[in-house]
C-alpha positions as CSV (number, residue, x, y, z in Angstrom):
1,X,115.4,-58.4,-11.4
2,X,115.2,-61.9,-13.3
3,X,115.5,-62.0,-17.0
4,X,111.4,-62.4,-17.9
5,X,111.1,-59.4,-16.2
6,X,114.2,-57.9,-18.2
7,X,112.4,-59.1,-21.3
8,X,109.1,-57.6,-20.5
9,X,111.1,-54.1,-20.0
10,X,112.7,-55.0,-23.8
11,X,109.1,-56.1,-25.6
12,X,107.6,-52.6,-24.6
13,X,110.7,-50.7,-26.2
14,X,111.0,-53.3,-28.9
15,X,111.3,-50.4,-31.6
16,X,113.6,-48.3,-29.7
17,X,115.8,-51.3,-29.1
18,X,115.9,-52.6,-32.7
19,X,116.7,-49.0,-33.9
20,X,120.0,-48.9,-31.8
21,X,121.1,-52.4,-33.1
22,X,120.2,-51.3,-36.2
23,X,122.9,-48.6,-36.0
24,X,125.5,-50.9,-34.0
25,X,125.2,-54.1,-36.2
26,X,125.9,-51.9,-39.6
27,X,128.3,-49.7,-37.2
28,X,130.0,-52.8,-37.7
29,X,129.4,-53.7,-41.5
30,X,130.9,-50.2,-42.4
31,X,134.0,-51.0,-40.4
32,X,134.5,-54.1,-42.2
33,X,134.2,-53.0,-45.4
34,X,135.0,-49.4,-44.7
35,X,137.6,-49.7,-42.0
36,X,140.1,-47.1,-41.0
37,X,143.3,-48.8,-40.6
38,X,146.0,-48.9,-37.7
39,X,143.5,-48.1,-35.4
40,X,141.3,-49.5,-32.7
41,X,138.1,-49.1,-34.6
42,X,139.5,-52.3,-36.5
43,X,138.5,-54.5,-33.6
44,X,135.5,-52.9,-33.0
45,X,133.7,-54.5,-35.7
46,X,133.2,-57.6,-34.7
47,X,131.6,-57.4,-31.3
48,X,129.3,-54.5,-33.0
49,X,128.0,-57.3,-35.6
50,X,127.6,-60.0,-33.6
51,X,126.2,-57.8,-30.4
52,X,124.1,-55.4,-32.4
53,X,122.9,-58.6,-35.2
54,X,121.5,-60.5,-32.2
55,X,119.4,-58.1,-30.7
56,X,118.4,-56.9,-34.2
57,X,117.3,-60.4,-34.9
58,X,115.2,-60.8,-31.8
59,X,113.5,-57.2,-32.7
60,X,112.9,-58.7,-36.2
61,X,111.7,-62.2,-34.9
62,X,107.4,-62.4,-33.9
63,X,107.2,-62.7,-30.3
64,X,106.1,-66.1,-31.0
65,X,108.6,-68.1,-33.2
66,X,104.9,-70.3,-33.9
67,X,103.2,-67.3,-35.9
68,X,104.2,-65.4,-38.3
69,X,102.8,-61.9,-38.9
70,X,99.8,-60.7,-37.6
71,X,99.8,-58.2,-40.9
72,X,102.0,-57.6,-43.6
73,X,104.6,-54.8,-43.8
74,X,105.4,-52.7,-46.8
75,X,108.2,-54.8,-47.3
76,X,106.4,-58.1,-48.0
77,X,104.0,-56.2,-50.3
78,X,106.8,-54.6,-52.2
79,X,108.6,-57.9,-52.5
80,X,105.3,-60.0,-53.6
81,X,104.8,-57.4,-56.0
82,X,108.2,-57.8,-57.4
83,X,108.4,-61.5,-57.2
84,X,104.9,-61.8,-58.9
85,X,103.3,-62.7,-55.9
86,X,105.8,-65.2,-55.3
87,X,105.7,-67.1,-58.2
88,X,109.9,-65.9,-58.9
89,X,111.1,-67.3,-55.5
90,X,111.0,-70.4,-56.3
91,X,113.9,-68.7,-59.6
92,X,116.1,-67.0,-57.2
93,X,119.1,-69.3,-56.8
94,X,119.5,-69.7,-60.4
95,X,119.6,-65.8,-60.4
96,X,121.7,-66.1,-58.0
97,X,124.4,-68.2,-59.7
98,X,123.5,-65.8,-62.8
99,X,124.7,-62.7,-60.9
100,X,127.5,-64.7,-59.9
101,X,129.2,-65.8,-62.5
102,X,127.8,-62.7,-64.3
103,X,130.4,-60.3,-61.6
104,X,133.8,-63.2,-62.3
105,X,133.2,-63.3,-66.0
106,X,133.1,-58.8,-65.8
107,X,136.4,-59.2,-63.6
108,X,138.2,-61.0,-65.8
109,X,137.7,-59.7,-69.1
110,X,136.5,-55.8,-68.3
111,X,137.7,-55.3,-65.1
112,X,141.6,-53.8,-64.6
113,X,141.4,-55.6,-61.4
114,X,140.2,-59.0,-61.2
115,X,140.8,-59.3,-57.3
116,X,137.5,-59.1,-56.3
117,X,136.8,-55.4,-54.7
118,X,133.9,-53.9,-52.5
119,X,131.6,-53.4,-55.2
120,X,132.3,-57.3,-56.5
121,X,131.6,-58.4,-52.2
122,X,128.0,-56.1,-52.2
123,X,127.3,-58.1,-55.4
124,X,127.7,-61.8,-54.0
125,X,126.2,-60.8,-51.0
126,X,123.6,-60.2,-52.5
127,X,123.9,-63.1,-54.5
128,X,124.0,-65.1,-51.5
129,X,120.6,-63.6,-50.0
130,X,118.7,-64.6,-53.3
131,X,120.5,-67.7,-53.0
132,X,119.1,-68.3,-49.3
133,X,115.7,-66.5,-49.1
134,X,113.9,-69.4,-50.6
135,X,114.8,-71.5,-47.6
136,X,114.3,-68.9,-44.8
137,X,111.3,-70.5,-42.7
138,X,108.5,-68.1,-43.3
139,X,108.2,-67.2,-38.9
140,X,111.4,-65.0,-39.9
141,X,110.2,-63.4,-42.9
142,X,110.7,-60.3,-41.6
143,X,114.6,-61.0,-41.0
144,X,114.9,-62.2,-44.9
145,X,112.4,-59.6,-46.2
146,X,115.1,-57.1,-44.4
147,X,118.1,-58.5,-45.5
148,X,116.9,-58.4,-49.5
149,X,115.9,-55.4,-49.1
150,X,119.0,-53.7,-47.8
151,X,121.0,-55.3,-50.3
152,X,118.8,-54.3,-53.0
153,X,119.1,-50.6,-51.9
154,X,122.8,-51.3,-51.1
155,X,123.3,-52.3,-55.1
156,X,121.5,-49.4,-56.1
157,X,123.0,-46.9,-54.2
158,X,126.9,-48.1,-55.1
159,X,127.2,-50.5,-57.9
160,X,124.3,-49.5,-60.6
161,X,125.3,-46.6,-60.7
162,X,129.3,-47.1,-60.8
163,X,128.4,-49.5,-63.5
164,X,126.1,-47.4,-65.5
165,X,128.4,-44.8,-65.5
166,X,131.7,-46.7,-66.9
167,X,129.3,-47.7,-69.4
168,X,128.3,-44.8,-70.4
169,X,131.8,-43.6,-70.4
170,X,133.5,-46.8,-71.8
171,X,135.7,-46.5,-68.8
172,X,135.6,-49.8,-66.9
173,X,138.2,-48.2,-64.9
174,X,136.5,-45.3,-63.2
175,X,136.3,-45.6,-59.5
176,X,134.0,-44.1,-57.4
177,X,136.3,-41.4,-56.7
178,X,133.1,-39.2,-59.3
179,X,130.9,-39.4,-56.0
180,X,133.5,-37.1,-54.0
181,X,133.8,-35.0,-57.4
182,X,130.2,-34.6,-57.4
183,X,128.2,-34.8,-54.1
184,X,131.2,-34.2,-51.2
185,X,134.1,-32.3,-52.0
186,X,132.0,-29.2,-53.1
187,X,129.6,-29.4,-50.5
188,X,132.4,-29.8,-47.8
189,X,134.0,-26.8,-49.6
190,X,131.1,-24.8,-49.1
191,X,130.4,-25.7,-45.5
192,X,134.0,-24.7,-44.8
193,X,133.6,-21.3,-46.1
194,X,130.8,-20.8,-44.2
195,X,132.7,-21.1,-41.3
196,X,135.4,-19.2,-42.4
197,X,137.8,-21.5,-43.4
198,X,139.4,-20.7,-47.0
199,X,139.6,-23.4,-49.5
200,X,139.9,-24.2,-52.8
201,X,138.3,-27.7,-54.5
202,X,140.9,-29.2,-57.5
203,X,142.5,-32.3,-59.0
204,X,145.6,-33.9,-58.2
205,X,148.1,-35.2,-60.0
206,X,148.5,-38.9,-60.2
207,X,144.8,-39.4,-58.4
208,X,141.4,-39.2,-59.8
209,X,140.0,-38.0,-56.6
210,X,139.6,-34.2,-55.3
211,X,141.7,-32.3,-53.6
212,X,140.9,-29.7,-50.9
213,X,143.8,-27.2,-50.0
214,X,143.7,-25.3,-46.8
215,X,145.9,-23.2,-44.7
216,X,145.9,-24.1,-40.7
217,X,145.8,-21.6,-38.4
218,X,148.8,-22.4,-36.4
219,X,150.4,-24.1,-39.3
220,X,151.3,-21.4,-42.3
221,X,151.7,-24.4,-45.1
222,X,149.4,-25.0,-47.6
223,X,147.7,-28.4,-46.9
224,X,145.8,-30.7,-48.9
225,X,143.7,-33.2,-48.2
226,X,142.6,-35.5,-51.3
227,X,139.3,-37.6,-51.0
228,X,139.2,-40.5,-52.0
229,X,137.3,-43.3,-51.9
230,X,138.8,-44.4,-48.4
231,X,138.1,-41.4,-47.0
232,X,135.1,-40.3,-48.7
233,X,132.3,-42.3,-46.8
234,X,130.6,-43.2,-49.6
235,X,130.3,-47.0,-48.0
236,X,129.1,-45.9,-45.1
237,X,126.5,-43.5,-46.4
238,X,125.1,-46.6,-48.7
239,X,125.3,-49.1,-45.8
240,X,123.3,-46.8,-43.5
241,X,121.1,-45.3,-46.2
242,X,119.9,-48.8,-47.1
243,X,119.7,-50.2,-43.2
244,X,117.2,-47.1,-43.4
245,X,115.5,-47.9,-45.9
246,X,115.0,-51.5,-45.5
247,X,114.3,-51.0,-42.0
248,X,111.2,-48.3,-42.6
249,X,110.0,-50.6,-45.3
250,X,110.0,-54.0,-43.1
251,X,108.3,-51.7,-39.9
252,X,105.6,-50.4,-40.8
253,X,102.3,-52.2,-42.9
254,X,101.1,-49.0,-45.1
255,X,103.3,-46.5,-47.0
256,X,102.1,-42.6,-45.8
257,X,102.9,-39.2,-46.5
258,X,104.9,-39.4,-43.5
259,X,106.5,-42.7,-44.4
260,X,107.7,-41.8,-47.2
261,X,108.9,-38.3,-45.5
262,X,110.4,-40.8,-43.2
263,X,112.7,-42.1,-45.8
264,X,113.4,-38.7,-47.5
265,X,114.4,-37.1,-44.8
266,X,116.5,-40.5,-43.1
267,X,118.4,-40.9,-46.6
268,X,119.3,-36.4,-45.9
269,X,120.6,-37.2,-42.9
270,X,123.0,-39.9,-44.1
271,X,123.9,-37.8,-46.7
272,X,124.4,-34.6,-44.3
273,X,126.6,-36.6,-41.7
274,X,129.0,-37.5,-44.3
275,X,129.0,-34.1,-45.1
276,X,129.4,-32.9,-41.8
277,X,132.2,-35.4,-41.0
278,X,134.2,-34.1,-43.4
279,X,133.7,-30.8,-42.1
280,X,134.8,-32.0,-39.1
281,X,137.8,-33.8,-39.5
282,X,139.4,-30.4,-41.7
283,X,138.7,-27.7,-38.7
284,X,140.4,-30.0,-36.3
285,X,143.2,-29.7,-38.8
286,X,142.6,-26.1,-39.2
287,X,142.1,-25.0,-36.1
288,X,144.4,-27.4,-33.9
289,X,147.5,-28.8,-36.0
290,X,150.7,-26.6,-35.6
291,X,154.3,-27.5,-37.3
292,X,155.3,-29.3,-33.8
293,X,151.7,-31.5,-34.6
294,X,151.9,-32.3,-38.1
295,X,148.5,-33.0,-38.9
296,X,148.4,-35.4,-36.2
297,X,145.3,-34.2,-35.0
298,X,143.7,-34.1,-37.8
299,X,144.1,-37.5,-38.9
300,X,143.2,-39.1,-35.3
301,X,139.7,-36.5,-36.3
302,X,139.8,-39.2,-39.1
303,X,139.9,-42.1,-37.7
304,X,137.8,-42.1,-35.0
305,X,136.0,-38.4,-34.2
306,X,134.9,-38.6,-38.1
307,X,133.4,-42.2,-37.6
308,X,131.9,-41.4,-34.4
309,X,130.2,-38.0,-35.3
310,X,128.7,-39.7,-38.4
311,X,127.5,-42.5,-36.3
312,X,126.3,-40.6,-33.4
313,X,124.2,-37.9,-36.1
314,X,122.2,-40.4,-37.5
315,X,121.1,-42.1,-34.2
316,X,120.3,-39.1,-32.7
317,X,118.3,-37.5,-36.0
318,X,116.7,-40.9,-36.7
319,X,115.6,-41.6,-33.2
320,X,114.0,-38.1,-33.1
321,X,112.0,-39.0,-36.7
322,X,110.5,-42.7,-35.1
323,X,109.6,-40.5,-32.0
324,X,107.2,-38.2,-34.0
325,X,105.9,-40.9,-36.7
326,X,103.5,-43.8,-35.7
327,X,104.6,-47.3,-34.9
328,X,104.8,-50.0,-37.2
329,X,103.9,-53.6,-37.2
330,X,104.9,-54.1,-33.7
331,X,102.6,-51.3,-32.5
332,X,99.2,-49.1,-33.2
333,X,98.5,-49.1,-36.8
334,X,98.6,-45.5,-37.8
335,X,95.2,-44.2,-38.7
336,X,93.4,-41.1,-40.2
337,X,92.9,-38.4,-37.4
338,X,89.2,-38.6,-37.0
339,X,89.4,-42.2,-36.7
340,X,88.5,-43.0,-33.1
341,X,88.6,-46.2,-30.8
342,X,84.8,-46.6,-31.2
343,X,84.9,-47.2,-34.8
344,X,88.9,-48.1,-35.1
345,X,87.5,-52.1,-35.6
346,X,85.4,-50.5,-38.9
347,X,88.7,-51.1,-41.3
348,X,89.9,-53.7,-43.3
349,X,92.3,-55.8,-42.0
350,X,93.8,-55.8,-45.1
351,X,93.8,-52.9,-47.2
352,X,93.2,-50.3,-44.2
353,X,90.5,-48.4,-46.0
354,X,87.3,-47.8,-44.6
355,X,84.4,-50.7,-44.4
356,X,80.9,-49.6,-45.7
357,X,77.8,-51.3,-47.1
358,X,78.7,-51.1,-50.8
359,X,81.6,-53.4,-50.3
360,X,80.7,-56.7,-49.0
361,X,83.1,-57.7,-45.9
362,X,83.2,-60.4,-43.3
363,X,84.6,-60.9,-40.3
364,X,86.7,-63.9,-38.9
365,X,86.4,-65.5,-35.0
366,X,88.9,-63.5,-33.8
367,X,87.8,-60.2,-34.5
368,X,89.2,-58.9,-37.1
369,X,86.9,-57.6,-40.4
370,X,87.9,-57.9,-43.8
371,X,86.6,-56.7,-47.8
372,X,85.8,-60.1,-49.3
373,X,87.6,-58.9,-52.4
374,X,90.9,-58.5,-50.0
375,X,90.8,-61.8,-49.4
376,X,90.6,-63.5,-52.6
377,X,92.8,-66.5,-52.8
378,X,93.7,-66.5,-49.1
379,X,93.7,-69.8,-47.2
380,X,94.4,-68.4,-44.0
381,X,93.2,-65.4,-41.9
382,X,95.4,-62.3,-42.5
383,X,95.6,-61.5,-38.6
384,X,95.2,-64.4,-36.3
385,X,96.8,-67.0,-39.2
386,X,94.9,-69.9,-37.4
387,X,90.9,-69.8,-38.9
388,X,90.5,-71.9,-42.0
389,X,89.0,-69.8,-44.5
390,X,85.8,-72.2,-46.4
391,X,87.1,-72.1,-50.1
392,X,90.3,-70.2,-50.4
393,X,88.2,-67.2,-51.1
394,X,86.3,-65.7,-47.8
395,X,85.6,-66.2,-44.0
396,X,83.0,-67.5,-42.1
397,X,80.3,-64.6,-41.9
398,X,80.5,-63.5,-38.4
């Protein structure tokens, strides 16, 4: 088998395929920001970016590096919207050098450490990407729309809220150690008692983390395990949280009541494998670690079953949600049930909603119909992007 035809077998399982690289390229991001140390997984992290990135980028890509989008995804919506259709791009790398020297000026006169930490990184990366995403050549808009996106959702999930509350404290110091406090340790507490496995949540002296205390079964010592930010997986929740949620919002062109269940319910299961991987990792100490042991087992559960398990939960619980929602750009549009193939073509291109004689449409040489009104200020055709359009304001009637 040559490679054309090993491309052909890749185009009709183009979804499928970006999903996984999806999962392997930010496999990799959460190792290198998030990376369990004196372990294998360290040197895992580069092959996973740069294997998993470069098929990611050839899902992302249009087939045809010479066109750019038959239709628009939610994504570039959302973003024209927030950009004022487009008019702030043109602002974005003097925001960009704003946020920058916004984060070294914070370090060094509110910050307790001005070494620049994970939350400083998330920042001027996404300083970088407003930086860059005026130059990205529009065929891969999808590729820059994804990338601003995720770190959008990235910033939101860790460092707005970090920030916001060490304002609202007047604690500059506070660490994200209030996440395990709030949203883990008494979750995994609860879990574990489920099970049967007795624990008790509480402080610890010299941390700000949580501390969970367990007996083992084979082990009569009391044994604590403190969460903290290291161990928590609060990085890797946010870095596959927002892959999510960026890649949803660049793959499909209209949001849904399933779309946005889509995203409720791929933002749970983040949430729910870190949960679960902490669960984990303690019954392997509770159940398997004896005095001759010494928690051994328990911290290899740590550093690699914990990973893995959180890893291998959200492919398989996101690949199940794409397999029972509609495709997105790169496939059928999703449409209302009683639309059928006879009157599929009587939509706008556009705005999806239905085409009747009240509003006056027109249709382009390629087939496709629009609302007039839709394509207001338009220069080009929405789906083919080659037919002139006569004064910026409508098609040829057809």
């Amino acid at each position: 088998m040559d490679l054309r035809a090993y491309a052909t077998i890749a185009a009709r399982y183009r979804r499928s395929i970006s999903l996984l690289a999806l999962l392997t390229t930010f496999a990799g991001v959460a190792l290198v920001i998030d990376q369990p140390k004196g372990t294998l997984l360290e040197w895992l992290a580069l092959p996973l970016l740069v294997g998993g990135g470069s098929v990611f980028a050839w899902a992302l890509v249009p087939r045809r590096l010479g066109d750019t989008e038959t239709r628009p995804s939610i994504a570039d919506r959302l973003l024209r919207q927030i950009t004022w259709q487009g008019r702030l791009v043109s602002f974005f790398p003097a925001m960009a050098i704003g946020i920058l020297i916004a984060d070294l000026v914070y370090n060094l006169t509110l910050s307790a450490t001005p070494a620049l930490q994970t939350e400083d990184i998330i920042v001027l990366l996404a300083a970088a990407t407003l930086l860059a995403y005026p130059f990205v050549p529009g065929r891969f808009a999808r590729d820059r729309d994804f990338l601003m996106l995720f770190f959008i959702c990235l910033n939101a999930i860790l460092v707005v809220p970090l920030l916001a509350a060490r304002i609202y404290t007047a604690d500059f110091e506070r660490s994200v150690d209030g996440y395990s406090w709030v949203a883990l340790a008494p979750q995994t507490s609860a879990v574990l008692s489920l099970f049967g496995v007795d624990n008790s949540v509480h402080s610890v002296a010299g941390s700000t983390a949580p501390g969970l205390t367990f007996v083992p079964q084979h082990f009569p010592v009391q044994v604590t395990v403190v969460i903290t930010t290291a161990c928590s997986g609060i990085y890797s929740f946010a870095i596959f949280a927002s892959a999510f949620i960026a890649f949803v919002l660049t793959e499909y062109e209209q949001m849904s009541r399933k779309i946005w269940l889509l995203l409720g319910l791929g933002f749970l299961t983040s949430y729910i494998a870190n949960i679960l991987r902490m669960v984990v990792i303690v019954m392997v100490g509770y159940y398997t670690d004896t005095a001759e042991s010494d928690l051994q087992n328990m911290l290899i559960a740590h550093s690699y079953a914990g990973w893995l398990i959180f890893l291998g939960w959200l492919g398989l619980f996101w690949a199940a949600l794409f397999r029972l929602l509609p495709r997105g750009v790169d496939g059928t549009r999703e449409v209302a049930p009683s639309l059928t193939r006879a009157n599929a073509a009587a939509r706008c291109g556009v705005c999806s909603n239905a085409l009747t004689p009240i509003v006056a449409a027109t249709r382009c040489s390629c087939g496709s119909v629009f609302h007039r009104r839709c394509l207001v200020g338009m220069e080009l055709c929405p789906a083919c992007r080659r037919q002139q359009l006569r004064d910026g304001t409508r098609l040829a009637d057809g």
